[in-house]
C-alpha positions as CSV (number, residue, x, y, z in Angstrom):
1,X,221.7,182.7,9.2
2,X,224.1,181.2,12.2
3,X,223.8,177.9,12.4
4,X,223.7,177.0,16.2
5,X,227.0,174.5,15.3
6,X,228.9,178.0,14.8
7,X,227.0,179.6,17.8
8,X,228.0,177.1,20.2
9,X,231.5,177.4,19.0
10,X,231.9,180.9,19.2
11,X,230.6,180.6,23.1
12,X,233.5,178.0,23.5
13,X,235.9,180.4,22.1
14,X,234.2,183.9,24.3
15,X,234.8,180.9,27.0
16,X,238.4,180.4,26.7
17,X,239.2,183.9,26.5
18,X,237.6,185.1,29.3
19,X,239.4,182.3,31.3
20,X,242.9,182.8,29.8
21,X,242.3,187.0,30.7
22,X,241.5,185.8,33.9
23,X,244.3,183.2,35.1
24,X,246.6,186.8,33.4
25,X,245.0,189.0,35.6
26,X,245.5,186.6,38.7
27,X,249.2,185.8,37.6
28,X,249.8,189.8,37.3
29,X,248.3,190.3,40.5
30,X,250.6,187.6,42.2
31,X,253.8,189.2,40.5
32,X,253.0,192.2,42.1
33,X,252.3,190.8,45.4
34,X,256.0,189.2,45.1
35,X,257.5,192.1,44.0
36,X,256.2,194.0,47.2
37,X,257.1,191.8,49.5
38,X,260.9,191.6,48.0
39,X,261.0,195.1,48.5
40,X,259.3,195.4,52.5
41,X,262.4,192.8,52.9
42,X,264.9,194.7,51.3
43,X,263.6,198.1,53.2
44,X,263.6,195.9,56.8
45,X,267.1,194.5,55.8
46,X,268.6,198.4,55.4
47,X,267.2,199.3,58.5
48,X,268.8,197.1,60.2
49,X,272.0,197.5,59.0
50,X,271.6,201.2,60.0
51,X,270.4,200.5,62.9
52,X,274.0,198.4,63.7
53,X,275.9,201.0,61.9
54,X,274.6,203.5,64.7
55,X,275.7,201.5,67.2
56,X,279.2,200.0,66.1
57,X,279.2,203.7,65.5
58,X,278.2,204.3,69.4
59,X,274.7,205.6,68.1
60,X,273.9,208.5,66.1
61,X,274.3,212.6,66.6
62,X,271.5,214.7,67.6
63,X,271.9,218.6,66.9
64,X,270.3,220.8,69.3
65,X,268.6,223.5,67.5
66,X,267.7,226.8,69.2
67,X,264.4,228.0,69.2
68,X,264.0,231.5,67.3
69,X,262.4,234.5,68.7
70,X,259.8,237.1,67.4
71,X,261.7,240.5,66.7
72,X,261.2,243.6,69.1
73,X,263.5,246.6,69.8
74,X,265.6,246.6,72.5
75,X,267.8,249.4,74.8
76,X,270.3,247.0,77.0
77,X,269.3,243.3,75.6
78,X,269.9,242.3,72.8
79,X,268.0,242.5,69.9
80,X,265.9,239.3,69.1
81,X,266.5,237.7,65.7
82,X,263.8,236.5,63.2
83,X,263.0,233.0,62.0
84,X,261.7,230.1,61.6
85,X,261.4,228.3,65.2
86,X,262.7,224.9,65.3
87,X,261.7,222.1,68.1
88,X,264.7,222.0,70.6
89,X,265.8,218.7,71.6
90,X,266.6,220.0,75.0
91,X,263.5,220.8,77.1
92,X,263.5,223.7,78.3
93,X,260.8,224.9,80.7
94,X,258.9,228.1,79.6
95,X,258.3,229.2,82.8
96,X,259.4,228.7,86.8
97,X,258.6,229.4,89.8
98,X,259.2,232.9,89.7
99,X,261.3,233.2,93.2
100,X,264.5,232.3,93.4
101,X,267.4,230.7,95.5
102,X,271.1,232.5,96.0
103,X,273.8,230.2,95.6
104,X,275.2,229.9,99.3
105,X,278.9,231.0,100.0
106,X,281.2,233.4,97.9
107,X,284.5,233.7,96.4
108,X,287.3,236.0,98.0
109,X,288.0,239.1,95.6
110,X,289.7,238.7,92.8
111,X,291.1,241.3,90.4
112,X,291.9,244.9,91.5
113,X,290.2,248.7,90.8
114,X,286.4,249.1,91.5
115,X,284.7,246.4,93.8
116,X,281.7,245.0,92.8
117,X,279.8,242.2,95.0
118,X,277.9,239.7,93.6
119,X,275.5,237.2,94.3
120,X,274.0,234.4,92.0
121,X,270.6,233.3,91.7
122,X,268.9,230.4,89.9
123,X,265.0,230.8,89.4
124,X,263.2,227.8,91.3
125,X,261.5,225.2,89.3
126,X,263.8,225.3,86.1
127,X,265.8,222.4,87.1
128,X,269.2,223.7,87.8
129,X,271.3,224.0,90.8
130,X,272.1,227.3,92.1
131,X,276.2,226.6,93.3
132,X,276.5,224.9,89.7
133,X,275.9,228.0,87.8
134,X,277.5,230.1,90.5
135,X,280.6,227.9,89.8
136,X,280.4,228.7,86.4
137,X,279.7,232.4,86.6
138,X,282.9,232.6,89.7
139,X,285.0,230.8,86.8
140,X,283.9,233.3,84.2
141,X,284.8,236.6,86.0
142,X,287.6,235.2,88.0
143,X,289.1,234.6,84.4
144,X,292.4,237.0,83.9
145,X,290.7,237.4,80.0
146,X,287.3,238.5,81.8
147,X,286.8,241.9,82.9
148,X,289.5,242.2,85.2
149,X,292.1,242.0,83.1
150,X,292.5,245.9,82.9
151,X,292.6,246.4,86.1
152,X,289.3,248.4,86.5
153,X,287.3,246.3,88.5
154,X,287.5,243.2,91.0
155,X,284.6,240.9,91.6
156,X,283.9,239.0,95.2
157,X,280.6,236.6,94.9
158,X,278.8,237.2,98.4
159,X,275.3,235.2,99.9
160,X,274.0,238.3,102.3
161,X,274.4,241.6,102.5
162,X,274.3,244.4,100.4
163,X,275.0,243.7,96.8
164,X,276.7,245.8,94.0
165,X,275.1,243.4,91.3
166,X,272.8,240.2,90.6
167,X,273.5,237.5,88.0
168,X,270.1,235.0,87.9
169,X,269.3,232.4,86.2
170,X,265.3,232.3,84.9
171,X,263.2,231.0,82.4
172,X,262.5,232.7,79.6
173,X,258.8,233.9,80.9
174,X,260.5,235.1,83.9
175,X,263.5,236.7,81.7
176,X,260.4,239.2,79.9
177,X,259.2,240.1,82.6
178,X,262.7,240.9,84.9
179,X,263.8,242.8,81.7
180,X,260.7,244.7,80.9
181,X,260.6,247.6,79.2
182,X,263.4,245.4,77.1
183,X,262.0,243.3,74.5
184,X,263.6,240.3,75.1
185,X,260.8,238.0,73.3
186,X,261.4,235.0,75.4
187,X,264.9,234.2,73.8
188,X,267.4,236.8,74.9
189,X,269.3,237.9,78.0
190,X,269.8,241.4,79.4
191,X,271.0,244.0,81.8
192,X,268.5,246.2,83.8
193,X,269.9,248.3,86.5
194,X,272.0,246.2,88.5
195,X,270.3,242.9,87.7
196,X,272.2,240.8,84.5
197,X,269.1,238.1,83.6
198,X,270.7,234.8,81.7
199,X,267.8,233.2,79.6
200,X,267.7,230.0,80.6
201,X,267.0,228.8,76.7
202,X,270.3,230.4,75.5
203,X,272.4,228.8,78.8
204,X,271.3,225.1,77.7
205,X,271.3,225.4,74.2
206,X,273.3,228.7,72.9
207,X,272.4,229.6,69.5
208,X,273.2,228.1,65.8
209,X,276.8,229.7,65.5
210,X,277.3,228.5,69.0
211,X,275.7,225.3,68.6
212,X,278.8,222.8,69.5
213,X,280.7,225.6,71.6
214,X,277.9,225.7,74.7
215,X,281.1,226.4,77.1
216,X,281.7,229.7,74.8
217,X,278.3,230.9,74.4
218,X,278.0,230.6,78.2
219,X,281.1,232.5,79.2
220,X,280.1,234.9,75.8
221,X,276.5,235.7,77.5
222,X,277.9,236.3,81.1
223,X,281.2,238.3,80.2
224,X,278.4,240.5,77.8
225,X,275.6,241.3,80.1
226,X,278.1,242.2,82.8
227,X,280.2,244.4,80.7
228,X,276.7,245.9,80.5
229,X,276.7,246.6,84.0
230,X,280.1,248.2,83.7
231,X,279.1,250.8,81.0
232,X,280.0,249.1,78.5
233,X,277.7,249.8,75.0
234,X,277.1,247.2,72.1
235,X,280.4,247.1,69.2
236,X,280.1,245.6,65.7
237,X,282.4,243.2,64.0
238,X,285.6,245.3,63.4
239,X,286.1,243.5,60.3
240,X,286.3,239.6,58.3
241,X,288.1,237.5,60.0
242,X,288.9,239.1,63.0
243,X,287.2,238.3,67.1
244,X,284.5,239.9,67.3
245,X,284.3,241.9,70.7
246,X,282.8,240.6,73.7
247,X,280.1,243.6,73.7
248,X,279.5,242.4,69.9
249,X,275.4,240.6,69.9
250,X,277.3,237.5,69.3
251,X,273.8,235.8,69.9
252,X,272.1,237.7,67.0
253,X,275.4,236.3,64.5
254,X,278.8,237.0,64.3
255,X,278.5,239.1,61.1
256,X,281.6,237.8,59.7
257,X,283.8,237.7,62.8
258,X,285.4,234.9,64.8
259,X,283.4,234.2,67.7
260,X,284.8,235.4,71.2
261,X,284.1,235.2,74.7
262,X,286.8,237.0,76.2
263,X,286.8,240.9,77.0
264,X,290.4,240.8,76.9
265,X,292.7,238.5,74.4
266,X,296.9,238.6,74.7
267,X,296.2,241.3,77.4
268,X,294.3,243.9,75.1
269,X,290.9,244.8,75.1
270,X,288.8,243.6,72.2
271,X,287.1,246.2,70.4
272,X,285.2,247.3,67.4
273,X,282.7,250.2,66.2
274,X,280.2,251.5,68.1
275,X,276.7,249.3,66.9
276,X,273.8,250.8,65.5
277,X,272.0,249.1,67.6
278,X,272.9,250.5,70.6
């Protein structure tokens, strides 16, 4: 039988414990609170310190990834890769105006052989000046690398009047449906009759191989698409190592070549195998 002596000592001692569990549980609890808060300090104080490093370092690199295409057979465009499709960091619109503005004035003619006129025309609504890219395309085939170099062809970019060939600028809504039946998938450029189409997509941000060389890509993409209109058919990579020719799909890789943006290089054409692809 329990005297109630021993009963009341045993509640003291159920007392203690609980309270002794307790103040453990409340002192566990505040070590972890400290702990926590160390770290959110230690967190903010890196940050920081990147954030400075970024700036001392005159702030930080953003790549500009290309957006990838679905896949689709093409005649005169080129093919369109497969991939995953990344969020540019350019925007680029999907779609203009659909009418379009000639860049005013022209070039004299430059080169000899075969005279073909041009004019140059930027899609309204995508945000870029017409005598800008004209500037760019004049520089492109007045080039003695470009086109020509073998004395085959001259170029003189004209505003009015009849016209041996058109080089526009459009988005790459407007690019399908210039190029259709070509499947350009809203990521290529092509040729169609006497019309070379330059997706705007690939003019502002190239593609991965490309990715810090946007000058090359651009001349690449102009000096291909008109060699289109010339006659010229799609080459592979002649072998490792070596340029890959101007008429290679430099946009869908460069299959082991160097890249290359020029028709001509030390005066020579050059070339490589016929693609499959063709």
């Amino acid at each position: 039988m329990t005297t109630p002596l021993r009963s009341a000592t045993r509640e003291q001692l159920r007392s203690r414990l609980e309270r002794q569990r307790a103040r453990e549980v409340m002192l566990r609890r505040r070590r972890r609170a400290v702990v926590l808060a160390l770290l959110a300090v230690a967190v903010l104080l890196v940050g920081v310190d990147l954030v400075r490093g970024a700036d001392r370092a005159g702030g930080p690199v953003v790549a500009v990834p290309s957006a990838a295409p679905s896949t689709g057979p093409v005649a005169d465009s080129e093919q369109t890769p497969t991939g995953p499709t990344p969020t540019p960091a350019v925007s680029v619109p999907s779609k203009g105006a659909g009418t379009f503005a000639v860049a005013p004035g022209g070039t004299g003619v430059v080169g000899r052989g075969t005279l073909l006129r041009y004019e140059v025309r930027v899609e309204n609504g995508i945000g870029q000046v017409p005598a800008e890219f004209a500037a760019e395309v004049d520089a492109t085939l007045g080039d003695p690398r470009s086109w020509t170099a073998g004395g085959r062809y001259a170029f003189q970019r004209v505003s009015g009047g009849s016209t041996d060939l058109a080089i526009t600028l459009a988005s790459p809504k407007t690019v399908d449906r210039l190029c259709y039946p070509l499947d350009t998938g809203g990521y290529t450029s092509c040729r169609v009759g006497n019309m070379v189409v330059v997706n705007l997509a690939r003019w502002l941000l190239a593609v991965p191989e490309f990715r810090t060389h946007l000058a090359t890509y651009r001349l690449y993409v102009i000096n291909h698409e008109v060699g289109h209109r010339l006659g010229m058919g799609h080459m592979a990579c002649p072998g490792r190592g070596r340029l890959a020719p101007v008429m290679q799909q430099q946009t869908l890789g460069l299959r082991d070549c160097r890249p290359n943006p020029w028709p001509y290089v030390g005066g020579n054409l050059v070339t490589g195998p016929a693609s499959a692809g063709q």
